[in-house]
BADREN-890842 format. One record per residue (C-alpha): residue number from 1; chain; x, z, y; residue in three letters. Coordinates in steps of 0.05 Angstrom, whole numbers, padded with zeros to 5 digits. Example, Ala and Ser with C-alpha at 12.3 -4.5 7.8 and 13.67 -1.06 7.14 Angstrom:
(node 1 "A" (00246 00156 -00090) "ALA")
(node 2 "A" (00273 00143 -00021) "SER")
end
This chain:
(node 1 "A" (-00442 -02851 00876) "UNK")
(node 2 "A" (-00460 -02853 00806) "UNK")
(node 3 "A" (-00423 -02829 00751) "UNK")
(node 4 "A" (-00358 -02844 00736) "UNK")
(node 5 "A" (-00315 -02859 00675) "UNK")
(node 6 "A" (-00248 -02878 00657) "UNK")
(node 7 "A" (-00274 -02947 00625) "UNK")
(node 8 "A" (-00303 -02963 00697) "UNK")
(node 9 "A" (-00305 -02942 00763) "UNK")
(node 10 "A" (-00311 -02972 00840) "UNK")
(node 11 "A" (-00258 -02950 00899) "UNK")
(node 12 "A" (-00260 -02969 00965) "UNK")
(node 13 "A" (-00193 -03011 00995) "UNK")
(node 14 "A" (-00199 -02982 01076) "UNK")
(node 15 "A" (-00187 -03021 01133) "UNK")
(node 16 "A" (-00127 -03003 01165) "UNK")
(node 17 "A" (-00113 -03006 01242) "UNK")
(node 18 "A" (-00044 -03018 01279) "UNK")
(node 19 "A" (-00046 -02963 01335) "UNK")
(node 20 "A" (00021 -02994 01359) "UNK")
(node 21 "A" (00057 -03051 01339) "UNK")
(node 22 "A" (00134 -03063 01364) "UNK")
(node 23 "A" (00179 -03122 01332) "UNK")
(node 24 "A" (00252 -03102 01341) "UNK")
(node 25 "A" (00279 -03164 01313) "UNK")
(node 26 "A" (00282 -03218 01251) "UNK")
(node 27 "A" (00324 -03218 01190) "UNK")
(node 28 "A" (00367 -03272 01163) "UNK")
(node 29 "A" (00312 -03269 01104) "UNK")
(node 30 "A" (00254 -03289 01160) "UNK")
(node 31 "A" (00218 -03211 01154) "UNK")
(node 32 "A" (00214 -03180 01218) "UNK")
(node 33 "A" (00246 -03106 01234) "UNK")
(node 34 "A" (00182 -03073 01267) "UNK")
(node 35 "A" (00155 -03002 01281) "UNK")
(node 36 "A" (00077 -02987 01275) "UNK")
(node 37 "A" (00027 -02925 01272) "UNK")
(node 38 "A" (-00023 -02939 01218) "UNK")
(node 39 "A" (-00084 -02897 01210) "UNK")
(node 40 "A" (-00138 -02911 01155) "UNK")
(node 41 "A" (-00215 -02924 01176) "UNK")
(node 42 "A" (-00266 -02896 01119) "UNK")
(node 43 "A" (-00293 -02960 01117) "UNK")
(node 44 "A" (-00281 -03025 01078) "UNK")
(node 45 "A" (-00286 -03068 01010) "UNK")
(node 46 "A" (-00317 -03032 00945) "UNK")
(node 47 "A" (-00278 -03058 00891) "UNK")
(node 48 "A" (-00306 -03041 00807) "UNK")
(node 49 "A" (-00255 -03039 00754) "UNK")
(node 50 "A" (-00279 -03043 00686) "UNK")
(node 51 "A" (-00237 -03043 00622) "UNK")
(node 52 "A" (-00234 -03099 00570) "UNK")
(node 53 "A" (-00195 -03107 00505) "UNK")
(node 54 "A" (-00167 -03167 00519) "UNK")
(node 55 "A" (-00112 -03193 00564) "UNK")
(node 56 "A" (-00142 -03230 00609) "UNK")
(node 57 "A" (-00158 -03213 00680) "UNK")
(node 58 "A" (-00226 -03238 00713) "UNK")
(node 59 "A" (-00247 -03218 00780) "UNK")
(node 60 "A" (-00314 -03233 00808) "UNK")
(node 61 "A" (-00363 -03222 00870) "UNK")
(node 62 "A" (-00343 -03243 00945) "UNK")
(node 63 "A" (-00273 -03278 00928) "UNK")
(node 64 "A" (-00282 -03330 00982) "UNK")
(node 65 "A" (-00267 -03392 00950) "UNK")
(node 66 "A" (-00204 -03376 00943) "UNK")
(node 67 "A" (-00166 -03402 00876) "UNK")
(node 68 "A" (-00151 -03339 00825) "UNK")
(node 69 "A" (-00076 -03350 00834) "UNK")
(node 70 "A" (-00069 -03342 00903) "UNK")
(node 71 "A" (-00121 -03285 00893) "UNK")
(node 72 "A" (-00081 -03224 00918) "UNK")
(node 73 "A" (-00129 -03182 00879) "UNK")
(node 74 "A" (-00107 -03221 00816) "UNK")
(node 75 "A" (-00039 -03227 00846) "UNK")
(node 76 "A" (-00025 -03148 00840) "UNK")
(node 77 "A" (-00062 -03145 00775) "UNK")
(node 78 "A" (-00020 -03197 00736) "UNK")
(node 79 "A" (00038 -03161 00771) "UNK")
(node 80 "A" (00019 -03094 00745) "UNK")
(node 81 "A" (-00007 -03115 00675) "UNK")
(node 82 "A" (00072 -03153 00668) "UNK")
(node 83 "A" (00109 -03099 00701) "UNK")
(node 84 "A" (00085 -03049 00643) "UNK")
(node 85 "A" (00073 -03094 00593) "UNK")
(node 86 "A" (-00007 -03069 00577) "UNK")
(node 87 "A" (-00040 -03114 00523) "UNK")
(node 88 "A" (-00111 -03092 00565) "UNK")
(node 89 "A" (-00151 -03137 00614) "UNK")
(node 90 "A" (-00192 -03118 00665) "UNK")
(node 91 "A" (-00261 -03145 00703) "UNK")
(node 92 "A" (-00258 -03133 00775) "UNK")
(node 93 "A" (-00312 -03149 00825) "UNK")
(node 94 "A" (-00303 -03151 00896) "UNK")
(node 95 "A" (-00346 -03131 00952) "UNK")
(node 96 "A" (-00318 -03164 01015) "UNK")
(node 97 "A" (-00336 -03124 01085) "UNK")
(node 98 "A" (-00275 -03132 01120) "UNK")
(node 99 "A" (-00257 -03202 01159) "UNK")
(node 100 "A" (-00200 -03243 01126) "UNK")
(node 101 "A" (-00153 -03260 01174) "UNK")
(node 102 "A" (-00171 -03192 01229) "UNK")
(node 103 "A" (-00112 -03164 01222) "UNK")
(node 104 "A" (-00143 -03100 01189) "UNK")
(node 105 "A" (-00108 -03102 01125) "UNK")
(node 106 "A" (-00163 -03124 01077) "UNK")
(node 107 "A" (-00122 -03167 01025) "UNK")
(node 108 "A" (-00063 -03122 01024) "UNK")
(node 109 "A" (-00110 -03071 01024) "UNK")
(node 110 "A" (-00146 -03104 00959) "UNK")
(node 111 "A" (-00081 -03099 00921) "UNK")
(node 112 "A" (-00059 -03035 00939) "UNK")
(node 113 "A" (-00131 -03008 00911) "UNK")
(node 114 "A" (-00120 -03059 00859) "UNK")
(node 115 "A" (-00046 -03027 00826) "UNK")
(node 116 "A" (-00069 -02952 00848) "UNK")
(node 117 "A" (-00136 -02970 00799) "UNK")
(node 118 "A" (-00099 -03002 00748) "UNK")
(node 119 "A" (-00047 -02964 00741) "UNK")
(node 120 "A" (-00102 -02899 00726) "UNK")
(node 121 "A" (-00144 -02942 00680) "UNK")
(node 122 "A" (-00086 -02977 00638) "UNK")
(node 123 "A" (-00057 -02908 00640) "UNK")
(node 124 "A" (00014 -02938 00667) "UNK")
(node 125 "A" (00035 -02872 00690) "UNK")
(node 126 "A" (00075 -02910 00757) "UNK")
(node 127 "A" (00096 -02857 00815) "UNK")
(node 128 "A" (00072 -02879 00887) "UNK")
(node 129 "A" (00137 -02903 00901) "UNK")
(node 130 "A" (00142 -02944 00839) "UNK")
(node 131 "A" (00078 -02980 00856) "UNK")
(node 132 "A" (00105 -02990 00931) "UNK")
(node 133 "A" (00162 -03019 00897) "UNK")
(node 134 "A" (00117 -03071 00862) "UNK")
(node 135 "A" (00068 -03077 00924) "UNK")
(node 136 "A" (00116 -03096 00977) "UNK")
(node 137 "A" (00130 -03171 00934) "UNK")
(node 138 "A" (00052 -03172 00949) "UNK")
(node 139 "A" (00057 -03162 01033) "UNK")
(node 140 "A" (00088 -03118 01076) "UNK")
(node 141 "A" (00028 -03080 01089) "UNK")
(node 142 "A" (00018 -03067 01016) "UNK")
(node 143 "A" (00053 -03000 01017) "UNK")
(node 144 "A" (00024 -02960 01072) "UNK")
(node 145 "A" (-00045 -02970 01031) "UNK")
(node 146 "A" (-00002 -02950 00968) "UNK")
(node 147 "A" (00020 -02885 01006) "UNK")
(node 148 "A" (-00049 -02873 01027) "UNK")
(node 149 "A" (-00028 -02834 01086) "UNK")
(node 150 "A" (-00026 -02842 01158) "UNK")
(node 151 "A" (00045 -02862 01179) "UNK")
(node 152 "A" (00094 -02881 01226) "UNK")
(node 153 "A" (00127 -02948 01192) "UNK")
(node 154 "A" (00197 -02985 01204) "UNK")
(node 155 "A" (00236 -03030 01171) "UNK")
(node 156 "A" (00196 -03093 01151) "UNK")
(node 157 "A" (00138 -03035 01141) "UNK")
(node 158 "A" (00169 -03006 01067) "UNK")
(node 159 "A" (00199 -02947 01106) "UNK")
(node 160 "A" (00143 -02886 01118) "UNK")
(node 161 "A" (00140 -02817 01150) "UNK")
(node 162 "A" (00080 -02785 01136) "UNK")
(node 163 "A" (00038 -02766 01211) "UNK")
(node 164 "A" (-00027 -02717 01221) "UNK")
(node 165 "A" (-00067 -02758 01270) "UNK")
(node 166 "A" (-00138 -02726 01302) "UNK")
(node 167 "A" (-00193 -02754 01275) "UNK")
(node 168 "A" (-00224 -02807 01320) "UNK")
(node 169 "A" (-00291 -02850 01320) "UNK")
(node 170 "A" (-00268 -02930 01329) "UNK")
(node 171 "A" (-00305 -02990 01340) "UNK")
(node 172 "A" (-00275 -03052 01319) "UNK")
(node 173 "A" (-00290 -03122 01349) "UNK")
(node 174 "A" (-00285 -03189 01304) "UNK")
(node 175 "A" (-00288 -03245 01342) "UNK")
(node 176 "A" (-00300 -03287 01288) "UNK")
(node 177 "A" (-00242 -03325 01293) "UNK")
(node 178 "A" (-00183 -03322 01233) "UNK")
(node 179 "A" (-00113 -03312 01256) "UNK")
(node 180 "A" (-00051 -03332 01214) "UNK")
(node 181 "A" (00005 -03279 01207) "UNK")
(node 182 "A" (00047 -03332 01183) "UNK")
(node 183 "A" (00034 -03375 01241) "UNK")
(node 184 "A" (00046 -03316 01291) "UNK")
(node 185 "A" (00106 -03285 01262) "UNK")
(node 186 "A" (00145 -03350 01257) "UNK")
(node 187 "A" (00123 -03372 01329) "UNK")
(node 188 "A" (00178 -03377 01380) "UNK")
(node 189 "A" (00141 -03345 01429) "UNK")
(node 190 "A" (00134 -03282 01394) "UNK")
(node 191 "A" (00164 -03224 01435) "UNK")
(node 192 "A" (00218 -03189 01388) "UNK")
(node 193 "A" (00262 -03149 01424) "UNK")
(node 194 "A" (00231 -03086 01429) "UNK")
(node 195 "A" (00278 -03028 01426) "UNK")
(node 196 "A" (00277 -02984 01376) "UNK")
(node 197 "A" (00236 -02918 01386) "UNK")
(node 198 "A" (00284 -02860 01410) "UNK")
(node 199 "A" (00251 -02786 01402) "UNK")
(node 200 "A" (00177 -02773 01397) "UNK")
(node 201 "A" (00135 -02838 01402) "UNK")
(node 202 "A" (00064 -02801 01425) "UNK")
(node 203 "A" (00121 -02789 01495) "UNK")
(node 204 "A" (00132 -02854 01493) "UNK")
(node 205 "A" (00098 -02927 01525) "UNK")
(node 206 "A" (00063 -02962 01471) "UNK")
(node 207 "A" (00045 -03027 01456) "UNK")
(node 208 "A" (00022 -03089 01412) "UNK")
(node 209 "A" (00082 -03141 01413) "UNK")
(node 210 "A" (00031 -03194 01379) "UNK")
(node 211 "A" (-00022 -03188 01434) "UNK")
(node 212 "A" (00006 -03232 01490) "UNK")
(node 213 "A" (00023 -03292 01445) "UNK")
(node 214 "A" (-00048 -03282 01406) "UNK")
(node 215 "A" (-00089 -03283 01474) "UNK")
(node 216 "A" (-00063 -03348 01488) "UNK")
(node 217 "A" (-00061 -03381 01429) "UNK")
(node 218 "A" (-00129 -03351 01419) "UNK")
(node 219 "A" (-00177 -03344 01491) "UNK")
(node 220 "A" (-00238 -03304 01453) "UNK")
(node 221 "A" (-00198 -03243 01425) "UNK")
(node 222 "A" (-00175 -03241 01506) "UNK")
(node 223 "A" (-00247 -03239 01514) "UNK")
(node 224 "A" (-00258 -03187 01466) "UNK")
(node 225 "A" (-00203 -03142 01489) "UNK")
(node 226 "A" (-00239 -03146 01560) "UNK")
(node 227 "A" (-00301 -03136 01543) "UNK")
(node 228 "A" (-00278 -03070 01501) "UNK")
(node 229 "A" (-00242 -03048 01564) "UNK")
(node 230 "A" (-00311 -03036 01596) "UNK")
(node 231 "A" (-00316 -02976 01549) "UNK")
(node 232 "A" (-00247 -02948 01546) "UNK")
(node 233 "A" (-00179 -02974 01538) "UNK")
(node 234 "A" (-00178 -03027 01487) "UNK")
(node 235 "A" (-00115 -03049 01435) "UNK")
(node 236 "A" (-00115 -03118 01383) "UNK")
(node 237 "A" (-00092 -03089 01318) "UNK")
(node 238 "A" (-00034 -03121 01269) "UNK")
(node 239 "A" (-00033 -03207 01290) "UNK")
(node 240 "A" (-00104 -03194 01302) "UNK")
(node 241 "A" (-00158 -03216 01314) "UNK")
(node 242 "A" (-00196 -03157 01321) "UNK")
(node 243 "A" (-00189 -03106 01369) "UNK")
(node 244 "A" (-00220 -03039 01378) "UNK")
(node 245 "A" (-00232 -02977 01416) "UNK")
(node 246 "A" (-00227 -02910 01408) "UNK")
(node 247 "A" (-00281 -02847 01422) "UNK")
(node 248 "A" (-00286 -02781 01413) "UNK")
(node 249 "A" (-00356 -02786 01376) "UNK")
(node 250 "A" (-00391 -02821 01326) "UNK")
(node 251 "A" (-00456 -02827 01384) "UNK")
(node 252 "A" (-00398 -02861 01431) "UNK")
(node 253 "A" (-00373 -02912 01387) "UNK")
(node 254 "A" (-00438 -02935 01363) "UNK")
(node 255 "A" (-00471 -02944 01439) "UNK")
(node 256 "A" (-00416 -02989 01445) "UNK")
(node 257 "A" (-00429 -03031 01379) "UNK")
(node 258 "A" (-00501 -03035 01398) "UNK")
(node 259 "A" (-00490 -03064 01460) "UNK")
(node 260 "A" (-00449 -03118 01423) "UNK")
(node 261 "A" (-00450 -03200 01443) "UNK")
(node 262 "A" (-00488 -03236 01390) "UNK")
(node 263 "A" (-00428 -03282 01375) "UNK")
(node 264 "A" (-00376 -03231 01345) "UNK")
(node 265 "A" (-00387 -03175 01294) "UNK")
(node 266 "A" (-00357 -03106 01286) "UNK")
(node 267 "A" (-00368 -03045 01258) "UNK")
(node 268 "A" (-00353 -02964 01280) "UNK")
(node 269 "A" (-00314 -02917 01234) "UNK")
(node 270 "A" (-00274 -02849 01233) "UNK")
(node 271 "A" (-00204 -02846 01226) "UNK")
(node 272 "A" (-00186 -02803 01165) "UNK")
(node 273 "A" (-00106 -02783 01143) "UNK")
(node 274 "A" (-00118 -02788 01071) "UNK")
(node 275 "A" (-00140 -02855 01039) "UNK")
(node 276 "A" (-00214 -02859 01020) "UNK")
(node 277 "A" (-00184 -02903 00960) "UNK")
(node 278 "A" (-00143 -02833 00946) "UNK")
(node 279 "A" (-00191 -02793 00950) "UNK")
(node 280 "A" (-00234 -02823 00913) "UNK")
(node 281 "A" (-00178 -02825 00862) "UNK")
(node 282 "A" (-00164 -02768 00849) "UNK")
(node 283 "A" (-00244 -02745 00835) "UNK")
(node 284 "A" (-00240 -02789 00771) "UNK")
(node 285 "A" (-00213 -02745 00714) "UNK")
end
């Protein structure tokens, strides 16, 4: 990595899988009452944050098309540079690996990156919980990234006890094929009546409540689920769409990748408790 300065510097935003996913219910307000493992992959976008004397905010690289305001990248910067009133601007440039629309936590995992980088180089001075305050009006997912810790997570996803999971090797599917969380979590089909968990949840039968309704609505993440279940026992992660599997080894997970169909993509990647974005972090002085 080369060197690093407080005028610029890159950190990663992780993908983030969904070991378990239960829906307990929906709110008057339309958020759903859920309960989920999360556990970061060391793996995902590179995003570069350099400092500018003006106000405005620019951001650059693989933005998809997608206009600058509905940018969440933008989104949490605009929210940030308000929120603390900083007279600074910023140039970020994205490096998009992770699939929009996979269910792996890229955009909210963009803006998380995006306030935790900010708030270091505009020196804001926010707590973590301050900037989970401001990254929950960004997505639900937006805090658990803020955290930077693997966690068991309730409520509509704000609410987060800290877990030590064992490091594991995963390889994750992408089907190529972009799933709404909009459209899935205001579907009527959507199973949400899960109780809540009582006692220790690694005792307990766990499952994605999104999975049914996405393998109908969507036949090739079935597909992808089945063919993962050739290799061990396979699990879609948030709405989806990919899925993944879990191995003991690095050598494990990647036999699987290589043996891959030619019509998705994926990737393999280690589980790891602590944030890369974090980490990272908290080597620039």
């Amino acid at each position: 990595m080369t060197k690093q300065t407080m005028t610029s510097f890159s950190l990663l935003a992780p993908a983030k899988l969904n070991l378990f996913l239960h829906i307990n219910g929906r709110r008057e307000d339309g958020y759903h009452e859920l309960e989920t493992l999360f556990t970061f992959l060391n793996y995902g976008d590179e995003l570069t944050f350099t400092l500018t004397n003006t106000a405005s905010i620019e951001v650059t690289g693989d933005t998809q098309g997608i206009p600058l305001n509905d940018n969440l990248i933008y989104k949490a910067a605009i929210l940030l540079q308000n929120h603390c009133q900083i007279s600074f601007g910023v140039k970020i440039n994205l490096i998009k690996i992770l699939p929009m629309g996979g269910g792996v936590g890229g955009g909210s995992s963009d803006a998380a990156s995006t306030l935790l980088a900010l708030n270091k180089l505009w020196k804001c001075h926010l707590s973590l919980d301050e900037l989970a305050q401001l990254g929950i009006k960004l997505g639900a997912d937006v805090p658990v990234f803020i955290n930077g810790r693997s966690a068991l997570a309730q409520g509509i996803g704000e609410k987060l006890v800290d877990v030590e999971l064992e490091k594991k090797w995963f390889c994750v599917v992408h089907p190529n094929e972009h799933i709404s969380t909009a459209k899935i979590f205001t579907h009527p089909n959507l199973k949400r009546d899960t109780p809540k968990l009582k006692g220790d949840w690694q005792q307990q039968t766990l499952r994605n409540d999104c999975e049914s309704l996405v393998k109908k609505l969507c036949p090739e993440v079935e597909k992808t689920l089945q063919w993962l279940l050739k290799y061990a026992p396979s699990k879609m992660t948030g709405t989806g769409s990919c899925c993944f599997a879990e191995f003991a080894t690095q050598k494990e997970a990647q036999l699987v990748l290589e043996n891959l169909p030619n019509t998705w993509s994926g990737f393999i990647a280690s589980s790891v408790n602590i944030s890369p974005a974090h980490t990272q972090l908290n080597a620039i002085h």
